[in-house]
Backbone bond lengths (Angstrom), bond angles and torsions (degrees), N, CA, C in turn:
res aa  C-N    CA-C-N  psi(-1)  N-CA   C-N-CA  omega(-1)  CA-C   N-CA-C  phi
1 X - - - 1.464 - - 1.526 109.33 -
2 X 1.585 117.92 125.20 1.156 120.77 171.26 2.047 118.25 -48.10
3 X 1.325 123.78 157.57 0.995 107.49 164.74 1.475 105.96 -121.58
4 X 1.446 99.86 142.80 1.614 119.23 169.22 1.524 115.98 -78.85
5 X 1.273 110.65 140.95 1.789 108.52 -176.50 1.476 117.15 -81.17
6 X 1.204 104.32 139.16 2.047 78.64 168.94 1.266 123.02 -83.73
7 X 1.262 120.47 -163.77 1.320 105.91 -168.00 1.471 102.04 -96.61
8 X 1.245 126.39 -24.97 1.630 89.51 173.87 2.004 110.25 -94.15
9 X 1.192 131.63 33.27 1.197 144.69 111.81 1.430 119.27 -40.48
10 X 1.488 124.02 -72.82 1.505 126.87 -157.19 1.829 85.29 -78.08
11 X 1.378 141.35 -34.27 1.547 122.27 179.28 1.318 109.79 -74.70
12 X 1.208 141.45 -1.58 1.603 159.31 159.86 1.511 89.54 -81.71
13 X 1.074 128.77 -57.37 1.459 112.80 -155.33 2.182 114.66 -89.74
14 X 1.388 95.00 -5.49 1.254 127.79 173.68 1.144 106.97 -66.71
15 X 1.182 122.30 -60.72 1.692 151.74 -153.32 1.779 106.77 -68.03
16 X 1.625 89.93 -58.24 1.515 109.62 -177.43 1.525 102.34 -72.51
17 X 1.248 135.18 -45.14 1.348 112.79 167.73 1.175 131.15 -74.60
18 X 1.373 127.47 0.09 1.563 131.97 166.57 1.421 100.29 -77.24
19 X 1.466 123.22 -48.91 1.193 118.59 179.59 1.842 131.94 -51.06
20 X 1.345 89.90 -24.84 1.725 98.12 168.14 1.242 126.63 -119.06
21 X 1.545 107.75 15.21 1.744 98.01 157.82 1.360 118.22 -93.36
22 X 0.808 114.57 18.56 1.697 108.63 172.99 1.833 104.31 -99.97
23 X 0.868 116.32 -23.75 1.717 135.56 171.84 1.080 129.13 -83.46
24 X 1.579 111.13 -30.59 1.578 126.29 161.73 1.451 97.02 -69.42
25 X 1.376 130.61 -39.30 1.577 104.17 -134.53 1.739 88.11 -116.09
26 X 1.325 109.04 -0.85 1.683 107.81 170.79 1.358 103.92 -116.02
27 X 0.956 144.24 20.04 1.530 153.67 -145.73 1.987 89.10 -114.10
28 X 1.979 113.03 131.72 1.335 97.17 168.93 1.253 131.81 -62.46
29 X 1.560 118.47 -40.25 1.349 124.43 147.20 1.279 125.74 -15.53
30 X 1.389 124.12 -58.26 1.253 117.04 -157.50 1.681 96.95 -91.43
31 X 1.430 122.31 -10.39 1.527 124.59 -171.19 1.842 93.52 -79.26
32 X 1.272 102.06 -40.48 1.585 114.87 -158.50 1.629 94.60 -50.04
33 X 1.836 113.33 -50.14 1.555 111.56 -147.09 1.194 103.54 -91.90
34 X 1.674 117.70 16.93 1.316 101.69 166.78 1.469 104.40 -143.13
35 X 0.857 100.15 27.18 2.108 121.75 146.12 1.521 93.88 -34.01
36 X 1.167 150.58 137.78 1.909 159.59 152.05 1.458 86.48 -54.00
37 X 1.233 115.28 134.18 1.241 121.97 167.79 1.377 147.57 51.35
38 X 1.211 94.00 18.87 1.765 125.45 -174.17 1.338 88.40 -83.92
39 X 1.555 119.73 133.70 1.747 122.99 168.88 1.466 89.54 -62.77
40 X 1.694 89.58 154.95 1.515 103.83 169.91 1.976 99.62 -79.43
41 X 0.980 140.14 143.35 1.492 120.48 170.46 1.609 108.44 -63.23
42 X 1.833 118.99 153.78 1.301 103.29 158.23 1.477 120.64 -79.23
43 X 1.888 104.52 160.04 1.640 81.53 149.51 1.831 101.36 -146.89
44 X 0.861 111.17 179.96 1.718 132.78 -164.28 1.522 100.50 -48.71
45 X 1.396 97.16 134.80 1.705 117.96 -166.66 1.610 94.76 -75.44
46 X 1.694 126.59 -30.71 1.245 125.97 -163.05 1.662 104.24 55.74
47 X 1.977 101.89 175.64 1.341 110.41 -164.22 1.563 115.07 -71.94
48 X 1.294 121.50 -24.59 1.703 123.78 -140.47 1.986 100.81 -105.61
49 X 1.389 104.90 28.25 1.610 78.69 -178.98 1.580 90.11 -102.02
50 X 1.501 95.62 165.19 1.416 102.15 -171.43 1.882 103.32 -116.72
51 X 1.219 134.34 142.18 1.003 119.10 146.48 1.872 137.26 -62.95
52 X 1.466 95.67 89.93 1.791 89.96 178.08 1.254 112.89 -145.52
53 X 1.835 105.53 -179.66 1.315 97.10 -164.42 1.653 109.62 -96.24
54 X 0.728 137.17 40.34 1.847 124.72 -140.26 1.777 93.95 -101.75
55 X 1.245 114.55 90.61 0.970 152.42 -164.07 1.704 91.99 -72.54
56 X 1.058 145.58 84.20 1.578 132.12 167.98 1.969 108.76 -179.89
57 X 1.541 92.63 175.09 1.353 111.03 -154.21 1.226 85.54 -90.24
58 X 1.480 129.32 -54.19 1.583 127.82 -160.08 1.312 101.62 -105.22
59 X 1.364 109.02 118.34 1.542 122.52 175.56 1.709 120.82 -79.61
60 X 1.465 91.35 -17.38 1.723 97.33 -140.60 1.752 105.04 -65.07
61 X 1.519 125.16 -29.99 1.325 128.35 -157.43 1.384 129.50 38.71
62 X 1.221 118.29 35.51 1.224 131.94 -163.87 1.785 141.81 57.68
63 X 1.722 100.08 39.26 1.168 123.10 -178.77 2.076 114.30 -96.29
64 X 1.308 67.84 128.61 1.885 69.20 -147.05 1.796 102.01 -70.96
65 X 1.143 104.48 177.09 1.515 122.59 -164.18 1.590 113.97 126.04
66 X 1.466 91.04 162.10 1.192 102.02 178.64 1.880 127.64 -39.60
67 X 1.247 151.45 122.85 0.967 131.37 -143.94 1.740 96.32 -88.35
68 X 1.288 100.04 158.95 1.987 82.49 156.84 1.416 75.92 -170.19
69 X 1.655 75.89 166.43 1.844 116.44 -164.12 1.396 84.53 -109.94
70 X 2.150 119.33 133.11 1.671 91.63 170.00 1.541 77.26 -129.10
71 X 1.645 115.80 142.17 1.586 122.60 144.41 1.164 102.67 -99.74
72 X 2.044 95.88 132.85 1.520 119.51 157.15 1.424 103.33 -104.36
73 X 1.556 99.72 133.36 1.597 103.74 -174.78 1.295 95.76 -121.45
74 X 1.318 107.65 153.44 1.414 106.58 -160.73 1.665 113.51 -132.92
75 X 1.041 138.71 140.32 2.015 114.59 -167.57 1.690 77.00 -139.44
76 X 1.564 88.48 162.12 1.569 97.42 171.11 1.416 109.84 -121.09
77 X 1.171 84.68 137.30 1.801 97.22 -170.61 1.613 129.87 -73.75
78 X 1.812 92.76 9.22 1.214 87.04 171.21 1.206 104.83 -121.75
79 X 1.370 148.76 10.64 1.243 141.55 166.27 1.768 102.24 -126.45
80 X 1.207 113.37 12.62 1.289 109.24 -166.94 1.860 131.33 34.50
81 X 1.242 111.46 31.13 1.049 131.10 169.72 1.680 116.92 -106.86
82 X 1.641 100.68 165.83 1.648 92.61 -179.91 1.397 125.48 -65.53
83 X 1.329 128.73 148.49 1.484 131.92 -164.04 1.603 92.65 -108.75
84 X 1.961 91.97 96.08 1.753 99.11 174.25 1.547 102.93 -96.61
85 X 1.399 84.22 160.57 1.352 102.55 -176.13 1.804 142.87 78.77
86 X 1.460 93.27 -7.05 1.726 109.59 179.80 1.708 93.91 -53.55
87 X 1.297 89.88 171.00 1.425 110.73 158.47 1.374 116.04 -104.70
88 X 1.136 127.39 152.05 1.371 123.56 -165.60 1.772 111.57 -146.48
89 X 1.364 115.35 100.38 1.801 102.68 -171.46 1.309 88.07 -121.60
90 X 1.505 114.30 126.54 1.486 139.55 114.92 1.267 148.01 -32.41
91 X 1.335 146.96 106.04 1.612 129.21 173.06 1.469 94.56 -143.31
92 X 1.160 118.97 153.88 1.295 138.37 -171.73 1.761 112.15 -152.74
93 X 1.360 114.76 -165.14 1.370 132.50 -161.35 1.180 94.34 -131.44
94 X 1.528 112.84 134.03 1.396 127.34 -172.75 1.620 95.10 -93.79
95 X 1.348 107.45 174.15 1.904 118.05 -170.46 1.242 118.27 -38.10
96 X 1.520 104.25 -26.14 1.896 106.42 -158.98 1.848 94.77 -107.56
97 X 1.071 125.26 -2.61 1.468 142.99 162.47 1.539 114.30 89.21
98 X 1.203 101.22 25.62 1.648 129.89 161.85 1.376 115.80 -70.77
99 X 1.739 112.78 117.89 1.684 128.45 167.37 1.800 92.27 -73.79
100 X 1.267 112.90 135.79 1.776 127.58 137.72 1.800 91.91 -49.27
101 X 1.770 93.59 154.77 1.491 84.87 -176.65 1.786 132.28 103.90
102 X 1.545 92.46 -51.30 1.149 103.41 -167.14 1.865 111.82 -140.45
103 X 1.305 111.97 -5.68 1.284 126.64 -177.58 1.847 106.89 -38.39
104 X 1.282 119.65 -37.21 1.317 116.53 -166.36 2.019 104.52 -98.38
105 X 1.180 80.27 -5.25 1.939 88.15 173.71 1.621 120.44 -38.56
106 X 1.122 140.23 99.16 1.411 142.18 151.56 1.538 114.79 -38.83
107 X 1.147 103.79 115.46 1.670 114.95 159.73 1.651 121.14 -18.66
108 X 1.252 150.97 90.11 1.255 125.64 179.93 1.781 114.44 -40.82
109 X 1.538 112.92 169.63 0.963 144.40 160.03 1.495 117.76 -36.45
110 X 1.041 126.46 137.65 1.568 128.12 169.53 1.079 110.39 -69.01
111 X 1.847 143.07 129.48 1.350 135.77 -165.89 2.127 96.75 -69.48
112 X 1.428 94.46 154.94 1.291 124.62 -162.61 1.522 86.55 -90.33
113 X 1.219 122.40 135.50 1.856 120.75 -176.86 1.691 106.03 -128.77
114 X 1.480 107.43 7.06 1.384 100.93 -163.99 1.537 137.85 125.43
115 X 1.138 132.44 155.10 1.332 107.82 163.28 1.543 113.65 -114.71
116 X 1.711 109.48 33.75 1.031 111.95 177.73 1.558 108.46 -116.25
117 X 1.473 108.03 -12.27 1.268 104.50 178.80 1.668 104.17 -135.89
118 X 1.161 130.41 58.32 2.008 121.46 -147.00 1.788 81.03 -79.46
119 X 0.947 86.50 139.17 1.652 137.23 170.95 1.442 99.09 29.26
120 X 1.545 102.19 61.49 1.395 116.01 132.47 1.703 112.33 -135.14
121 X 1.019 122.44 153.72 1.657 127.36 170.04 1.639 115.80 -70.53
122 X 1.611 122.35 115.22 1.015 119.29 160.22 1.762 131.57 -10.41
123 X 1.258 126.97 -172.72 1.268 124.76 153.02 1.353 128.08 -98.10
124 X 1.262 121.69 117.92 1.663 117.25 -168.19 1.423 106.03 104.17
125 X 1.739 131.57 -5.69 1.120 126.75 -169.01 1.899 108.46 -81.77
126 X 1.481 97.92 145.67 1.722 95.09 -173.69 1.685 101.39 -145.01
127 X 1.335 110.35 146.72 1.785 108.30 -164.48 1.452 103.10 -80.89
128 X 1.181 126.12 141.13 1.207 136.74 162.16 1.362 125.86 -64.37
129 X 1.463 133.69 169.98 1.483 114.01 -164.19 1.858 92.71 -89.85
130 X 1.065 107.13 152.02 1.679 125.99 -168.44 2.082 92.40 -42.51
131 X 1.602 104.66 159.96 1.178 98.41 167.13 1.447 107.41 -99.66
132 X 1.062 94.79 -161.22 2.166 104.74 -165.10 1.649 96.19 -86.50
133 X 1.142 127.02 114.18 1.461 109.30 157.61 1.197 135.76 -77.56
134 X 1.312 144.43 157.00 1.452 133.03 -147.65 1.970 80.08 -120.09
135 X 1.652 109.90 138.64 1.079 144.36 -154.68 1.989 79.31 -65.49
136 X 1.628 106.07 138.25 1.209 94.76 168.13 1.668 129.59 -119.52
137 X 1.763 109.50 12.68 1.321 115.87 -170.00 1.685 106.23 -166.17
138 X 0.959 132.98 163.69 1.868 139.76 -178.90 1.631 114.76 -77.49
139 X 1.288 97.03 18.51 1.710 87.55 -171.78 1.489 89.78 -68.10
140 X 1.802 106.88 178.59 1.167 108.31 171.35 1.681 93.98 -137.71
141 X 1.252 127.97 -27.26 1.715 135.91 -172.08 1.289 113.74 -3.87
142 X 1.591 154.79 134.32 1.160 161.67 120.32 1.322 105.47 108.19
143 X 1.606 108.97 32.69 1.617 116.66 -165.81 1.595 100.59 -126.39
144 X 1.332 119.18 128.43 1.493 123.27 171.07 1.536 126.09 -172.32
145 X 1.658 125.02 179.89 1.106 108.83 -151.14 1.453 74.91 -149.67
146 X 1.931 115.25 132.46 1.966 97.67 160.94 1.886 67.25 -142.46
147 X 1.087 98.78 -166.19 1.991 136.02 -157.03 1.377 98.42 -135.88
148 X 1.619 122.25 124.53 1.189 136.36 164.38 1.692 109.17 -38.59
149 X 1.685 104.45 145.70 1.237 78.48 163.45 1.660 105.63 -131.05
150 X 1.197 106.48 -161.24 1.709 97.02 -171.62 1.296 126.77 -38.49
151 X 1.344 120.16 -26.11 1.518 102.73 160.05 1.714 128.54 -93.83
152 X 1.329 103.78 20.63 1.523 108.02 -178.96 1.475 98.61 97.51
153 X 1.121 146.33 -14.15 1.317 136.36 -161.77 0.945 126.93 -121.69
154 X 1.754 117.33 139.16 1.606 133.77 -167.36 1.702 90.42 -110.29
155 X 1.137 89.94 160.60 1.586 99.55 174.10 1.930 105.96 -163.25
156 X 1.340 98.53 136.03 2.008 126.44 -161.33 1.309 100.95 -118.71
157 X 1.001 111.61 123.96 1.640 126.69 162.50 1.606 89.78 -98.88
158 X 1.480 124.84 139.90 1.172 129.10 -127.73 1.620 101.96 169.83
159 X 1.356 118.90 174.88 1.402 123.18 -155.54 1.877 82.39 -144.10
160 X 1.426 123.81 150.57 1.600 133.87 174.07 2.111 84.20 -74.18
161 X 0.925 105.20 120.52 1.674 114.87 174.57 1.617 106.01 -64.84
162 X 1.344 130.68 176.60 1.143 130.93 -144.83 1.225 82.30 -134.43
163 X 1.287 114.46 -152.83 1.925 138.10 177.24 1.444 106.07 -127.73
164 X 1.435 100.00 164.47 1.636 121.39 152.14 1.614 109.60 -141.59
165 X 1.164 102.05 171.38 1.707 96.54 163.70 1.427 112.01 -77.04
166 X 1.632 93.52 151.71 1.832 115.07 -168.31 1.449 105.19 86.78
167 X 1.321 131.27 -36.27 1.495 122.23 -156.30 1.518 103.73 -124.46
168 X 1.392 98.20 151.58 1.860 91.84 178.37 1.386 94.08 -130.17
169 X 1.503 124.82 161.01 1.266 139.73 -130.89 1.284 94.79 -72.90
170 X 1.566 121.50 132.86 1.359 149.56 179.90 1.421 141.03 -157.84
171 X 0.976 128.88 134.03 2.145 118.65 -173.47 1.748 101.52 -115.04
172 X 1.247 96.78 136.23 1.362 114.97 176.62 1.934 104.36 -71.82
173 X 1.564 98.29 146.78 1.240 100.50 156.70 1.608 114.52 -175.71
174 X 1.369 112.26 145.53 1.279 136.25 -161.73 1.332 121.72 -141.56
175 X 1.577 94.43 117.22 1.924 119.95 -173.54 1.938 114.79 -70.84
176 X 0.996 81.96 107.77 1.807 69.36 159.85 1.611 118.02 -140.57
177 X 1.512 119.42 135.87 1.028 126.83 -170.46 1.754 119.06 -119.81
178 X 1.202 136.32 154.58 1.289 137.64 173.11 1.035 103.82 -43.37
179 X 1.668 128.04 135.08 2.004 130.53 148.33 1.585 95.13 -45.75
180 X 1.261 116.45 150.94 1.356 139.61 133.37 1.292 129.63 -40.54
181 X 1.581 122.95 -41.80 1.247 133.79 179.55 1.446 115.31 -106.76
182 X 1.504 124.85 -8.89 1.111 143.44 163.85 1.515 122.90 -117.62
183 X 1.232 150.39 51.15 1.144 126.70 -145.19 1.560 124.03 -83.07
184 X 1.845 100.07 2.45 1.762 103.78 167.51 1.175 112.07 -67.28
185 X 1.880 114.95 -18.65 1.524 95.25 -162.92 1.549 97.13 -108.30
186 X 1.493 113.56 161.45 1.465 106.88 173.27 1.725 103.88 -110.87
187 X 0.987 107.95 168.20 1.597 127.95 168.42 1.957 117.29 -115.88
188 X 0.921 108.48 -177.83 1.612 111.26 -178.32 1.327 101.39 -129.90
189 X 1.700 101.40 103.99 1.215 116.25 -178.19 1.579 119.25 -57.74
190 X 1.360 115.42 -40.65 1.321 126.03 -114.12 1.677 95.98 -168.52
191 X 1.610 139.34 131.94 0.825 139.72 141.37 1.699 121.70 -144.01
192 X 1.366 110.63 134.10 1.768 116.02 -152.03 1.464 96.76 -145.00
193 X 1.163 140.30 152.40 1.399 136.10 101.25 1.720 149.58 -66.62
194 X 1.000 102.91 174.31 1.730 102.10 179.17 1.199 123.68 -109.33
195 X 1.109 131.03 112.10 1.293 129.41 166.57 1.433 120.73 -68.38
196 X 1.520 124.72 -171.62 1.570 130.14 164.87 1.351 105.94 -155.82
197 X 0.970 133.56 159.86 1.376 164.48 164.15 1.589 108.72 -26.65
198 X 1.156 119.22 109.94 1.540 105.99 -157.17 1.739 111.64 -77.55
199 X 1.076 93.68 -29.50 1.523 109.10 168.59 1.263 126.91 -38.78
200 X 1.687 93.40 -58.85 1.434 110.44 164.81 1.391 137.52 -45.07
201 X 1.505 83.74 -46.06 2.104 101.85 -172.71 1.434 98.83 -82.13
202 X 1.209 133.23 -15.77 1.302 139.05 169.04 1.284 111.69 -69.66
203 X 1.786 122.75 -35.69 1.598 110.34 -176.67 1.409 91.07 -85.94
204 X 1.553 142.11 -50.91 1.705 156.50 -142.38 1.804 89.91 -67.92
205 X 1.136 120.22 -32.88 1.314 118.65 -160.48 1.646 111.08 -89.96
206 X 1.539 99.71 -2.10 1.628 113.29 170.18 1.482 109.73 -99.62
207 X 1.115 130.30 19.68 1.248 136.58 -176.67 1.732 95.83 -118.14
208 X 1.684 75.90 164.22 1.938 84.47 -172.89 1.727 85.07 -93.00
209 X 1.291 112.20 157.41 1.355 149.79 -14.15 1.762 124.86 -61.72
210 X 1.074 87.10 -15.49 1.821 97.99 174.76 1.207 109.08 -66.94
211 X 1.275 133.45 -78.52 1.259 136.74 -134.33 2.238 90.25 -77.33
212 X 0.773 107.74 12.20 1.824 106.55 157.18 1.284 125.92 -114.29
213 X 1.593 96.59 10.31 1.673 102.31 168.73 1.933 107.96 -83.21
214 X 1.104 92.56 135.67 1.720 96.17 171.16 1.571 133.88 -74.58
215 X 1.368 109.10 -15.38 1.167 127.51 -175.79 1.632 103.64 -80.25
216 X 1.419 105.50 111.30 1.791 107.24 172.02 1.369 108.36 -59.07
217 X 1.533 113.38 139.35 1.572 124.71 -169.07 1.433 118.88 -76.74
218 X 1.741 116.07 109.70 1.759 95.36 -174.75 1.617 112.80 -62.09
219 X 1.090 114.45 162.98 1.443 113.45 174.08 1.788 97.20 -115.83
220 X 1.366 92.83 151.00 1.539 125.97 170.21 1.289 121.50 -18.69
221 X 1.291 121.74 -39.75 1.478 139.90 -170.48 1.093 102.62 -111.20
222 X 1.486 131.60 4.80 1.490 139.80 176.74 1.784 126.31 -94.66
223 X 2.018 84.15 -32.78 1.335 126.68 -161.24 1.670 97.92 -51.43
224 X 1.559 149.65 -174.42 1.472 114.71 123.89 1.669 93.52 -122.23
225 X 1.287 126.51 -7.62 1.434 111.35 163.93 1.401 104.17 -64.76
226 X 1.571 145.20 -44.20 1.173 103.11 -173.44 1.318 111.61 -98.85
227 X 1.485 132.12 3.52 1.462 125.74 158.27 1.491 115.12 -75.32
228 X 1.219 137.36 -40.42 1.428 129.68 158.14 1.287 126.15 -66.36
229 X 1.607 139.65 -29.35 1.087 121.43 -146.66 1.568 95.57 -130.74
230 X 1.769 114.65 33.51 1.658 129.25 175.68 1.939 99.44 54.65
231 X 1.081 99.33 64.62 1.603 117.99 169.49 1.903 87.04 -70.41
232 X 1.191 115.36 -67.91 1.184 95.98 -165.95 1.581 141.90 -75.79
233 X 1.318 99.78 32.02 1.335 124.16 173.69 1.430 108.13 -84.83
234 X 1.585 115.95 -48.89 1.694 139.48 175.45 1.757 119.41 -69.77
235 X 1.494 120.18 1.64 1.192 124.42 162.23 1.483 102.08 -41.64
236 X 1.296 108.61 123.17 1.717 110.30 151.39 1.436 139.27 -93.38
237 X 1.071 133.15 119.25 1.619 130.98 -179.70 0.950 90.35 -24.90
238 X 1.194 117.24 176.03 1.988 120.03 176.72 1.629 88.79 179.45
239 X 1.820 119.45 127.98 1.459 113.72 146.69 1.484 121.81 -145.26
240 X 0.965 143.38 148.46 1.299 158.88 166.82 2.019 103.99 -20.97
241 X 1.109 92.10 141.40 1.416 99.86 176.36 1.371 131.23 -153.58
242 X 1.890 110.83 128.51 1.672 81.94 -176.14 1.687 101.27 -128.70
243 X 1.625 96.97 -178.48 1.406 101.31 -170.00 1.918 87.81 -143.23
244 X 1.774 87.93 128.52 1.733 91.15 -172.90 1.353 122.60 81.25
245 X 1.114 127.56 20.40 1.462 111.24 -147.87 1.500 134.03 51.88
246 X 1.614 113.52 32.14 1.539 103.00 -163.41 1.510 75.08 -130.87
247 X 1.619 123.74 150.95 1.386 111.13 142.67 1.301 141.48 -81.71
248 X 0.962 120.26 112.49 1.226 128.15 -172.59 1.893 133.05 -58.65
249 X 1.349 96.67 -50.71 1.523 119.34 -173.76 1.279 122.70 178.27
250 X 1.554 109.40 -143.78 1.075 112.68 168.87 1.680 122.61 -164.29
251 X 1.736 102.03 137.22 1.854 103.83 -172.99 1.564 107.53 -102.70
252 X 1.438 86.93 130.49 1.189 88.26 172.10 1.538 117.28 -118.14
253 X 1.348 119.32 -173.51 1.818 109.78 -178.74 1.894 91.37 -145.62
254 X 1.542 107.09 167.58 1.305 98.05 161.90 1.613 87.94 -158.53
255 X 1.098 112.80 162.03 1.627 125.54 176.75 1.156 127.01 -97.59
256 X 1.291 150.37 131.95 1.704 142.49 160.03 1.225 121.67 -142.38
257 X 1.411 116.80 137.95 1.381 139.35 -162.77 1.490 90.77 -81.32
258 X 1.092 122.08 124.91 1.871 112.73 158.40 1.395 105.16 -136.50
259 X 1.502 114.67 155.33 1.512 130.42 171.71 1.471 92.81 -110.51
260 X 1.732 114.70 115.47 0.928 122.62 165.63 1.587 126.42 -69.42
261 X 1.261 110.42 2.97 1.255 100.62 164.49 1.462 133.09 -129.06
262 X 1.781 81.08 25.03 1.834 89.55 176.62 1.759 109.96 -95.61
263 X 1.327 115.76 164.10 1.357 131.18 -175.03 1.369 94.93 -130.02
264 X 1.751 121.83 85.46 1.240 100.66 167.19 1.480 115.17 -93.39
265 X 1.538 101.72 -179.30 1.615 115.83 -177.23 1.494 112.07 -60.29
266 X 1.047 103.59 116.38 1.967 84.80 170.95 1.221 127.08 -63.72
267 X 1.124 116.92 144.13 1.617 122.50 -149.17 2.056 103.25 -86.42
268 X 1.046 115.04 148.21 1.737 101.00 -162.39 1.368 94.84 -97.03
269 X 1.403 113.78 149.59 1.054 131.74 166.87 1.416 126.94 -59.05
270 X 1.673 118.55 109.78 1.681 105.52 -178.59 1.211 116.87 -55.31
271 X 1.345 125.87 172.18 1.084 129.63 162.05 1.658 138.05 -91.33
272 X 1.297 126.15 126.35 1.225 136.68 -151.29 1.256 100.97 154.35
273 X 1.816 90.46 -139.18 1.793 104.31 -155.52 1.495 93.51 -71.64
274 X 1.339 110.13 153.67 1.763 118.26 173.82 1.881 96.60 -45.90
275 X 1.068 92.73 144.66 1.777 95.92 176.52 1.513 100.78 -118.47
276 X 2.024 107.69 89.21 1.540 108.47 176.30 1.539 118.26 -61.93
């Protein structure tokens, strides 16, 4: 079950987003990602996306958190118009910083150093980027797929995502558009995440279901996918919303430039904590 805020929650959560739109919206970052036709940059697909079809608006299946509405809007960078019709999949980490997919996953192994040095690292030794873990159960939670529509835009009923260690709160997402010379088959235009307002995820993360997670929250400037790989280009507007007089949640939007007919390289995973 989603949770609703109360109200002196949603005037806390009011507060903190007034406080960072004046910084979002004068910020170079935020001027850069909505340059007309500026590529969005890529960044790293990480281990947990799944290939599927789950075709829908509401991902959430009743995984609680804060609710939010997210539009990805999408323009094409070569006519600078909206990019209808992509496909567009999302997956993220529910409150407790759990992938669907992978919920029953075991920790890997501690790296093997030798039996000349056991469990310490040589000299000069440096971690490699995490390996792929193989999916460990049928969930499907916070996972889905819809198609731009005439104005470029998808839109997720969705849960505010949680943490893990290494990463601070973010949702995966990945473009794919028809070949030109094939147009049954698609390619993957485009792969990004979303950031939010750090401010924000700083008050949202004092609310229950979060604030009973044990895992201390990385922050933004902690991150190195979104300090290396222009995280702060992918900030999303984000504001409070209610329905009835109740508050409800919160919508957010984010923007991206894509060339539907590029195939870029996928971007490699740093090395450290697995980057879900």
């Amino acid at each position: 079950m989603t949770s609703r805020l109360s109200r002196r929650a949603f005037i806390k959560l009011t507060i903190a987003v007034g406080t960072t739109v004046a910084t979002i919206k004068t910020s170079p970052a935020a001027l850069a990602n909505s340059a007309p036709c500026r590529l969005t940059p890529e960044q790293e697909v990480g281990p947990y996306w799944i290939d599927g079809d789950f075709v829908r608006r509401d991902v959430r299946e009743g995984r609680p958190g804060v609710p939010l509405t997210l539009d990805v809007v999408l323009t094409d960078a070569r006519t600078c118009a909206p990019l209808i019709g992509a496909a567009v999949d999302i997956w993220q980490c529910d409150a407790m910083g759990a992938y669907s997919g992978y919920t029953k996953m075991a920790l890997p192994p501690p790296p093997d150093f030798g039996p000349k040095a056991p469990g310490r690292p040589p000299a000069g030794w440096h971690p490699g980027p995490p390996p792929t873990p193989r999916p460990s159960d049928h969930e499907t939670f916070l996972r889905g797929v819809q198609h731009t529509d005439r104005a470029g835009i998808v839109t997720f009923e969705t849960i505010v995502p949680g943490n893990y260690p290494g990463r601070t709160n973010h949702i995966h997402f990945k473009v794919r558009t028809a070949s030109a010379l094939q147009p049954e088959r698609t390619h993957v235009s485009h792969v990004g995440q979303v950031f939010f307002p750090e401010s924000l995820m700083v008050t949202l993360m004092q609310l229950d279901p979060y604030r009973g997670h044990a895992i201390q929250r990385t922050t933004q400037s902690d991150d190195p996918v979104f300090v290396d790989q222009s995280g702060s280009t992918m900030i999303a507007s984000a504001s409070p919303f209610a329905l009835d007089g109740r508050a409800n949640g919160l919508r957010a939007r984010v923007n991206a430039v894509v060339d539907p007919d590029a195939q870029p390289q996928p971007v490699e995973p740093l090395p450290g904590p697995p980057a879900r």
